[in-house]
N, C-alpha and C positions, 0 to 999 in steps of 0.2 A: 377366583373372579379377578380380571384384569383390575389396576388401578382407574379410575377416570378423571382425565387432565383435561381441561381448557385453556388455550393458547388466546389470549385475545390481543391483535394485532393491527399498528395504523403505520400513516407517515406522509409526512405533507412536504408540499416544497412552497416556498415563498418566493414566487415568478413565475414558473412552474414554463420554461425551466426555473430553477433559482437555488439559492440557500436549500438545502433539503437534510431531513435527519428521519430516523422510525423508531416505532418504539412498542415493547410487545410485553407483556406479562402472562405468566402461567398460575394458573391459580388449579388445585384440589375439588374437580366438581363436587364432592360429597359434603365435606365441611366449608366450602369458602376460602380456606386459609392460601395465602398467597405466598407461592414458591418462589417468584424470581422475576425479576424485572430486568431486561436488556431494553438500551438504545445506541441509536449511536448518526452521527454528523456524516453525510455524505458528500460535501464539498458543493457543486451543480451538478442536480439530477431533476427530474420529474416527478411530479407526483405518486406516478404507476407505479415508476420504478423504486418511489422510498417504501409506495404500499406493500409489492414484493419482500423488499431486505427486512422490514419489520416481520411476514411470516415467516421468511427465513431463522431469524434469528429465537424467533419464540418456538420453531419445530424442534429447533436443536437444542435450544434451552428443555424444554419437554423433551425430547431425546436424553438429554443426561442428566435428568433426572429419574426418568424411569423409562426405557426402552420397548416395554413388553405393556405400556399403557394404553388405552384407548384415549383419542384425543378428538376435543372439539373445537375448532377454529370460528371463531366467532371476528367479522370484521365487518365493517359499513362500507368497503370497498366491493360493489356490486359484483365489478369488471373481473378483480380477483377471485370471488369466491365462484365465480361462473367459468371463469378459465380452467379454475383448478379444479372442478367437479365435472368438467368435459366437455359440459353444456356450448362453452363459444371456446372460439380457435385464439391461438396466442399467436399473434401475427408479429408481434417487437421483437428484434433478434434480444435484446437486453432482458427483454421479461420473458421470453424462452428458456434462457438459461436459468433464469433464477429460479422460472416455472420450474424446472428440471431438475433444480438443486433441492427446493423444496419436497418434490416427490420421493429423492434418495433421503430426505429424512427420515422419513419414517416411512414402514410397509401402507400401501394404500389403503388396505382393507380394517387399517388401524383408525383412520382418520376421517372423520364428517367437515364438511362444512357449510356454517350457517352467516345468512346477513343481518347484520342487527343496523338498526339504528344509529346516525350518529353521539346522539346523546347517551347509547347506550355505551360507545367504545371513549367514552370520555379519556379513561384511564389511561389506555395506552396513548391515547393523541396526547394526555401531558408528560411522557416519556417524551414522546418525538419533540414534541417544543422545549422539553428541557434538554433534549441532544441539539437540538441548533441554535438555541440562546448560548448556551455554554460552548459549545461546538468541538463537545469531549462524548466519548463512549460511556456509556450509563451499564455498568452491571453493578444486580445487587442480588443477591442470592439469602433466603430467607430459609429460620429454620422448616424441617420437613421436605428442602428442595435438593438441589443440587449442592454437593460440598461448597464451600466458600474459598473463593477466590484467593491468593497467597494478598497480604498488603499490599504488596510492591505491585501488583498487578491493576489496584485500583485507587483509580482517583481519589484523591481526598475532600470529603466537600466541604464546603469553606467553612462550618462550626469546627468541624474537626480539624483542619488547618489552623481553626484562631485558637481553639485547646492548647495545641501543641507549641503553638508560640508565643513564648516569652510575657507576659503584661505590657512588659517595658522596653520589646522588640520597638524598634522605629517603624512607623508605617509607612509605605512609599503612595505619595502622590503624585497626583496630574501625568502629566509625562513617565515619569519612573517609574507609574506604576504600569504602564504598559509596555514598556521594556523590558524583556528578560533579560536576564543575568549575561555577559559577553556578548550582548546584543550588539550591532550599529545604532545609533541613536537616531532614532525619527522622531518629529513632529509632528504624527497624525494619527489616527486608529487605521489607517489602511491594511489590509491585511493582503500577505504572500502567496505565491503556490510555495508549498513546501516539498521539494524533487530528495527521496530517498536513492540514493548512487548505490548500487548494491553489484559487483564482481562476479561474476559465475564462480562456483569451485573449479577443481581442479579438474583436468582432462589428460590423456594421457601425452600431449605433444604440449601441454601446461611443463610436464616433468623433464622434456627434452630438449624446452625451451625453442622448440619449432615456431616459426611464422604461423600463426591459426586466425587466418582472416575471416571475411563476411563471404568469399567466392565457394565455399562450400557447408554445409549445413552440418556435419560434425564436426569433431567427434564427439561424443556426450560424456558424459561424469565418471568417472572412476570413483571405485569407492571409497576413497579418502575424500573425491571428492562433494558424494551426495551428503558427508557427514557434516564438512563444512556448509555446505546449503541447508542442513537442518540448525545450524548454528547462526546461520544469518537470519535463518527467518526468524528465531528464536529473539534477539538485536534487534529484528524491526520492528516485531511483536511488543515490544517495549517502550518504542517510541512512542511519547504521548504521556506515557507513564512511568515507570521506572527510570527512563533516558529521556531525558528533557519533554518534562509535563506539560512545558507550556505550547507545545508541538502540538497540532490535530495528529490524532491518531489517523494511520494510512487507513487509506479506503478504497484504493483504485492500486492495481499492477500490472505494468507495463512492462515487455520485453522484448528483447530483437529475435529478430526470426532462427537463430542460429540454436542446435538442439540443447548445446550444454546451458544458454542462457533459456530457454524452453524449460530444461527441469529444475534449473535454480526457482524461476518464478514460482513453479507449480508449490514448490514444498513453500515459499511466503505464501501463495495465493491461499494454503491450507491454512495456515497459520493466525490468517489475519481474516478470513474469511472474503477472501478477494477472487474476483477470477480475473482472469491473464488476459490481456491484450497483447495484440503483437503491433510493434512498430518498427519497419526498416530504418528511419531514421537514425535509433538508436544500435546499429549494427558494428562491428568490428570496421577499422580498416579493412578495403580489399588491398592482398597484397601482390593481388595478379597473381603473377608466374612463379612468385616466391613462394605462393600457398604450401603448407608444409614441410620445407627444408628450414633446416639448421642453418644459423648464421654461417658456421663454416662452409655448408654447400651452398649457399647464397654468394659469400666471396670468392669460392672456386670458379663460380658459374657466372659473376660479374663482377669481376673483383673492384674494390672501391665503391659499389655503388650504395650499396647497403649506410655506410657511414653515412655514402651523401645526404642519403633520404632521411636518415637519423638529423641532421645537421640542417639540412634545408628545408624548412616544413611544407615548399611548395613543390619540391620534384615529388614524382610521382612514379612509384611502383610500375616494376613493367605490368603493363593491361591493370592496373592498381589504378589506387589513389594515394595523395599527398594528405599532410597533416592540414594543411589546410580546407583542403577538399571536405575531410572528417567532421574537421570544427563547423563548417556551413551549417552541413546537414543537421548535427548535435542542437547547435544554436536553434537551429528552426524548429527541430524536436522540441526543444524546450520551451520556447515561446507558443507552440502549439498546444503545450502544457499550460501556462500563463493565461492563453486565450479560452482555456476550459475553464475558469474557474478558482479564482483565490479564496483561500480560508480552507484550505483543506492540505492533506498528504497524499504525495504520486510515489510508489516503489516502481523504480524503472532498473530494471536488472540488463547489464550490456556486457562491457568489454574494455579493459585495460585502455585503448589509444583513444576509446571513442569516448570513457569514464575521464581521461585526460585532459581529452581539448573540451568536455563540460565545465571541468572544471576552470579549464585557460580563459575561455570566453567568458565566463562566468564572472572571473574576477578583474579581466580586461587585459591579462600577462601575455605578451610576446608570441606565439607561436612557438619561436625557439625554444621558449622558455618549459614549456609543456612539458617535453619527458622528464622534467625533474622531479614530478609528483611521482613516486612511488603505490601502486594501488597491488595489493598481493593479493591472492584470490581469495573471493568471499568476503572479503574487505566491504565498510560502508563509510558512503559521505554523504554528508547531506548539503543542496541547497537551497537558497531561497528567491527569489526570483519577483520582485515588486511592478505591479505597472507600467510603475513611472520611468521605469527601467532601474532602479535601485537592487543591488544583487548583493546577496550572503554566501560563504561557506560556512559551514558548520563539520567538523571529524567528531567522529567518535571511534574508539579503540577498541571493539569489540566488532568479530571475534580477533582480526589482525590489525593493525594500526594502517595506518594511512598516513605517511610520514612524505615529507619534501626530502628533496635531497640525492645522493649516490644510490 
């Protein structure tokens, strides 16, 4: 006889749009005992869409726990449990897919569902308030559930942080305490978009050091280089937690249309439970007619011009674009980021010259000044991105550094 599990599942947004988070628990129909509680912050979203990510996250929570269970979805979201049982059509491109995700959780013929009550789903809505009061990922995995998580993976909640620290640690007030550690110093609770800068691996005109602009849509990964996209996503999957805690954990990824940045996303999008967005904004230089060749057949074929385009951020590639050209578009990428939504993480997977001039504009540097960032493939940077127009970099050295310089 199969096991039988109950997924019960909410998620609210405050503005709706607004602040949004879900929050879902699996509990043992037979005994009561409760398996595992997921939440988690979703930056600006709607209500539908937190009510979604909340059954997402409790199918797959029941999913690894026991794969071959019968399961009953219990939620006070009407709309939800009538889309998902057939009855009405899923007209949101956004709640389609998630519709869609949540059906590959588990086999159809496994899963019911029922609408309860508000008052009934209390439990899971104080997950989801406790993912957007905190505006952290909430796993907690209980005995009889799902293995438990490694430490490094989760948050520590503030009993267990004041355990672990000192009697006689200093405590940080007012100001200090809302400053992390290498932070810029503000005076306010304002909060950031936080933009995850994440490199495609490697391709194989990566290895040739061929021009590989935005004018043509390969080539895709090599296998060194899928290995490295399993290592980035690995990096961003951390972010939040393990690599700087005081970060929202990502919730949203973003990529340019181009196929090697295409399957870098897909392997974070797995990882993080994200689905991929595409944005041209965030695309490679076009390098026109250069697409493809090698520095040296670039200089055979126009000799000198290549240094100049190097040198002058505003010449521009034959049928290309200039460095300046790039940084526009980036900029407005980003602010368009900025205008969705602060208090949360964006992974936006690009491109060497276009990962560049985010970073130029970013911190206000020169144009010229650009190439001197070093970004090696698979690499991550992060920024931060304030209203007021106040702006951060942030590196981190996993899994290759991101280093200024030659």
């Amino acid at each position: 006889m199969s096991r039988r599990l109950v997924v019960e599942a909410d998620g609210g947004s405050r503005g709706n749009p607004g602040p949004a988070g879900f929050g879902a628990r699996v509990v043992d129909a037979d005994t009561g005992e409760l398996l595992a509680e997921r939440g988690g912050f979703l930056g600006v979203a709607t209500n539908n869409v937190a009510e979604y990510r909340g059954l997402v996250a409790g199918l797959e929570a029941a999913r690894a726990i026991d794969p071959a269970a019968d399961v009953e979805v219990r939620m006070d979201s009407r709309l939800v449990v009538e889309q998902m049982s057939g009855r009405w059509q899923v007209k949101h491109e956004d709640m389609r897919r998630l519709a869609a995700r949540a059906r590959e959780a588990l086999p159809s013929g496994t899963v019911t569902w029922t609408w309860v009550a508000r008052a009934e789903n209390a439990a899971a809505d104080r997950i989801a308030n406790e993912a957007m009061d905190t505006r952290t990922e909430v796993v907690r995995d209980h005995a009889g559930g799902a293995g438990s998580p490694r430490p490094e993976d989760v948050p520590a909640t503030a009993d267990e942080a004041e355990a672990a620290e000192p009697d006689d640690a200093p405590r940080p007030e007012g100001l200090r305490a809302r400053r992390p550690s290498g932070s810029a110093m503000r005076f306010d609770d304002v909060e950031p978009v936080t933009v995850v800068l994440v490199r495609h691996g490697e391709t194989a005109l990566t290895r040739t050091r061929a021009l590989s602009g935005s004018s043509e849509p390969g080539p895709s990964l090599t296998s060194t280089g899928r290995v490295e996209a399993a290592r980035a996503a690995d990096v961003v999957h951390r972010v939040g937690r393990a690599v700087w805690p005081d970060l929202p954990y990502p919730t949203s990824v973003v990529a340019s249309p181009m196929v090697r940045t295409q399957e870098t996303a897909a392997a974070i999008g797995r990882r993080v439970g994200a689905l991929v967005d595409v944005d041209p904004q965030f695309a490679e230089v076009d390098f026109g007619r250069w697409q493809g060749l090698t520095p040296d057949e670039v200089e055979e074929g126009w000799p000198g011009e290549l240094r100049r385009w190097y040198e002058d951020p505003t010449v521009r590639a034959p049928d290309g674009e200039s460095m300046v050209d790039v940084g526009a578009r980036v900029e407005a990428g980003l602010a368009a980021l900025l205008a969705g939504g602060t208090g949360r993480t964006v992974v936006v997977v690009s491109h060497v010259m276009a990962i560049r001039a985010a970073v130029g504009v970013s911190l206000a540097m020169p144009p010229r000044a650009w190439g001197s960032t070093r970004v090696p493939a698979a690499s991550v940077t992060v920024l931060r991105w304030w209203p007021d127009g106040a702006r951060e970099a942030v590196v981190v050295g996993m899994p290759t550094d991101v280093r200024t310089g030659p």
